[in-house]
C-alpha positions as CSV (number, residue, x, y, z in Angstrom):
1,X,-31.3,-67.6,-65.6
2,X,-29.1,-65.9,-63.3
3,X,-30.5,-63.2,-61.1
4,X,-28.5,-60.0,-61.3
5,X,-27.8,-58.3,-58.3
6,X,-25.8,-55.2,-57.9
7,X,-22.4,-56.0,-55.2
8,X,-23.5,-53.8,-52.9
9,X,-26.8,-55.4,-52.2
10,X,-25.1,-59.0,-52.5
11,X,-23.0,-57.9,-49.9
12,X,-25.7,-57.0,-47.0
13,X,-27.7,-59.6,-48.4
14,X,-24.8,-62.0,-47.5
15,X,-24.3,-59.9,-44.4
16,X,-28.2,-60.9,-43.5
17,X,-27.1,-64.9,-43.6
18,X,-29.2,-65.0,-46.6
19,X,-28.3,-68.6,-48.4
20,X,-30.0,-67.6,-51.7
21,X,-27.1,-64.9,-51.5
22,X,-24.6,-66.6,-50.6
23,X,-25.6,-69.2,-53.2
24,X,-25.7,-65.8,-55.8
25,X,-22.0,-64.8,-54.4
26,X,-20.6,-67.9,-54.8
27,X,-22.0,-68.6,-58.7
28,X,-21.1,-65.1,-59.1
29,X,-17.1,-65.8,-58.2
30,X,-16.3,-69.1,-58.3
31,X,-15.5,-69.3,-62.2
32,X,-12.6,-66.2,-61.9
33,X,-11.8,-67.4,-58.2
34,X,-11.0,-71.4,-59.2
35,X,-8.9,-69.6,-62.0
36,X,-6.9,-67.9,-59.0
37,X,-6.7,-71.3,-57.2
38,X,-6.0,-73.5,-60.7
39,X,-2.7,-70.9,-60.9
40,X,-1.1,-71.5,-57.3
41,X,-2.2,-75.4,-57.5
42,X,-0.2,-78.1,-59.1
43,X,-3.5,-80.0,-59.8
44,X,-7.1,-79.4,-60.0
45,X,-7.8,-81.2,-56.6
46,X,-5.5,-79.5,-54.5
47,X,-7.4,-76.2,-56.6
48,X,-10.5,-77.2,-55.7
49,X,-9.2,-77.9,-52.1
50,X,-8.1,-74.4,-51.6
51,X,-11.2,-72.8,-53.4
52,X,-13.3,-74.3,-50.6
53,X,-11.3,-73.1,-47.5
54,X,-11.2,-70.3,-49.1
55,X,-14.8,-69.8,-49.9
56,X,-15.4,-70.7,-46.6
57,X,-13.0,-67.6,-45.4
58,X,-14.8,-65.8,-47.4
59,X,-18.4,-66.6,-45.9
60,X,-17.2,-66.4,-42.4
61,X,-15.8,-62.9,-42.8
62,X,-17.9,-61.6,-44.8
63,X,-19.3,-59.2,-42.0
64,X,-16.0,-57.7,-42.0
65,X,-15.9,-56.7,-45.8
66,X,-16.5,-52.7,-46.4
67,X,-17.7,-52.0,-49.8
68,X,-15.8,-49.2,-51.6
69,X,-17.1,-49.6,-55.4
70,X,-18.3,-52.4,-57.5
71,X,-15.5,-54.4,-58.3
72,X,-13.8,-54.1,-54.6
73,X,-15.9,-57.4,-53.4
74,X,-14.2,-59.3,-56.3
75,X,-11.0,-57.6,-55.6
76,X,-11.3,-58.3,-51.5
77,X,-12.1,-62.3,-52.7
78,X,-8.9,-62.6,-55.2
79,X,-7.4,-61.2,-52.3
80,X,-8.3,-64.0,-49.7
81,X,-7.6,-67.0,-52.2
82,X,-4.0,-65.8,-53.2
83,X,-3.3,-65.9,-49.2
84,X,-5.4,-69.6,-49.2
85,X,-3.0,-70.5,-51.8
86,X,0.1,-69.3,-50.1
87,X,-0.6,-70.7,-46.5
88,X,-1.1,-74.3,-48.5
89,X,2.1,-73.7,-50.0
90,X,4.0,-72.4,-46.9
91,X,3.0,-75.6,-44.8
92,X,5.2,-77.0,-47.8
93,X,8.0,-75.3,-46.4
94,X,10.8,-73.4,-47.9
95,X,12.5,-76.2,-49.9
96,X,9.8,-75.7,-52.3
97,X,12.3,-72.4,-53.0
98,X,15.5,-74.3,-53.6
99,X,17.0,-72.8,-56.2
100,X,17.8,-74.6,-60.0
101,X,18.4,-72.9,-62.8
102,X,17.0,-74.0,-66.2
103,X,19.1,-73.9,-69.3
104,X,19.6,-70.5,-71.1
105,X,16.6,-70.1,-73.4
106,X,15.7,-66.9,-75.1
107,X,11.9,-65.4,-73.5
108,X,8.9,-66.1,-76.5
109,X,8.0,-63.3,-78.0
110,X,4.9,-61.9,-76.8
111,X,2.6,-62.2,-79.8
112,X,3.4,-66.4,-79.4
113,X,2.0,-66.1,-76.0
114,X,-1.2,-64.6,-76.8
115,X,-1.8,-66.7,-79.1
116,X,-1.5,-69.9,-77.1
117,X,-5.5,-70.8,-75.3
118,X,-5.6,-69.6,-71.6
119,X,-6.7,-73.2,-70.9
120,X,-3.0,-74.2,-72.6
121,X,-1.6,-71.4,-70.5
122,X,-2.9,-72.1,-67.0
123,X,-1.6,-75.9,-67.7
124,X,1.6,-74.6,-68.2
125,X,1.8,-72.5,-65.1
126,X,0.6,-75.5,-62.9
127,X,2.9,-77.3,-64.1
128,X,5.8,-75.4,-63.1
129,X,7.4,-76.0,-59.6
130,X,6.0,-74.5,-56.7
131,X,8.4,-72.1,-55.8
132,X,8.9,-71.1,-59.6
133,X,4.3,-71.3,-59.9
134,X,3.9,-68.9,-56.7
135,X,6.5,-66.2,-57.6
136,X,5.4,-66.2,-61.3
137,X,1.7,-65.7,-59.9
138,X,2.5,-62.9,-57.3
139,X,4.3,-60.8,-59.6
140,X,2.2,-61.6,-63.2
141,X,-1.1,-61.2,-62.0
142,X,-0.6,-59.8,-58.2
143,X,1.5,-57.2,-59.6
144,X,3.6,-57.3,-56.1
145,X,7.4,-56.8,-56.0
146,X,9.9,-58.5,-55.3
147,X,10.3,-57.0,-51.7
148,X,6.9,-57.7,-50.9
149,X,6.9,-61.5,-52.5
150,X,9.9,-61.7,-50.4
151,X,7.9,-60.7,-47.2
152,X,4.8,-62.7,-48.1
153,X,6.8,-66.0,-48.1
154,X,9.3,-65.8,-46.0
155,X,12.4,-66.0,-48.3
156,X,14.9,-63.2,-49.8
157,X,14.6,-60.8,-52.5
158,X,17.3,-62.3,-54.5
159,X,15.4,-65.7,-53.8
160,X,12.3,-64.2,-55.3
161,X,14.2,-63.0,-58.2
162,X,15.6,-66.0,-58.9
163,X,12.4,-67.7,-58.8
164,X,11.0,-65.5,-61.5
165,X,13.8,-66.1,-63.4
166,X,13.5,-69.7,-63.8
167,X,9.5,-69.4,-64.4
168,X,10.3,-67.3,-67.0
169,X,12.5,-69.7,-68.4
170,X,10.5,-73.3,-67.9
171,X,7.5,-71.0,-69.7
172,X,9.9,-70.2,-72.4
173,X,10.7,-74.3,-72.7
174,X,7.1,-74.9,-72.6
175,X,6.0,-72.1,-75.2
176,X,8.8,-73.7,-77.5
177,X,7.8,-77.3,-77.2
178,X,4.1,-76.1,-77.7
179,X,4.5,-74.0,-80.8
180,X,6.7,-77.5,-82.1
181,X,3.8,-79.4,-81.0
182,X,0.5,-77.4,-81.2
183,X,-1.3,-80.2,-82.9
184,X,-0.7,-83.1,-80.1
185,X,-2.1,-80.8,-77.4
């Protein structure tokens, strides 16, 4: 049975070096937080891989966290693994940016997408090329702009752009061949 424990108290508890705590924090985050990794990672190793330098950030700095509300420790975690996963992919280097452009295809409506499992979802998305994976990523579920994509990884706003653009459209492929093919995945 898993204790409950409000964040604050997590928190100082971590703060104390308290391995029962930490043990709590990391239960506590790890399914939503490998969720965060699974999206910027081509493959579940490499998402694994990132999880734990990341959760390892997150240990090691945890003295520097200040708590504003329940939800910000969750918030300040997401925060730490989106920057894991882009240092991993910036050691890449910028080819991972070099633009292609997928063939014309028309966006899924959004009612097809809903209906498709997250687990179906998130397969899609790793599979999708780096550049195309991390830009989709930042501005889906990051909510950042293209400016501030642009910033975070080095590359142009109109590269960022373009990124999105082709996500859009390998999704749109993928959607299509799954909705031709729901009962082979």
């Amino acid at each position: 049975m898993e204790q409950q424990i409000s964040e604050i108290d997590l928190v100082s508890r971590c703060k104390k070096g308290e391995e029962v705590a930490m043990r709590l924090l990391y239960d506590q985050l790890k399914p939503e937080l490998m969720t965060v990794c699974r999206r910027y990672s081509r493959n579940d190793p490499d998402a694994k891989d990132v999880f734990q330098e990341g959760f390892a950030r997150i240990i090691n700095n945890i003295g520097r966290f200040n708590f504003r509300g329940e939800g910000s420790l969750r918030a300040w975690a997401v925060k730490i693994m989106v920057n894991e996963s882009l240092m991993r992919l910036r050691k890449k280097g910028p080819e991972i940016f070099a633009e292609q452009f997928a063939e014309d295809i028309v966006d899924p409506e959004p009612e097809d997408v809903v209906k498709i499992p997250e687990k179906v979802l998130l397969k899609m998305i790793s599979e999708l090329p780096d550049g195309c994976r991390t830009v989709l990523n930042l501005f889906a579920f990051e909510k950042m702009k293209h400016d501030e994509i642009a910033a975070a990884l080095g590359i142009t706003k109109q590269t960022s752009s373009t990124q999105l653009m082709r996500a859009r459209k390998l999704m749109a492929m993928k959607i299509k061949q799954y909705r031709q093919n729901e009962d082979k995945w």
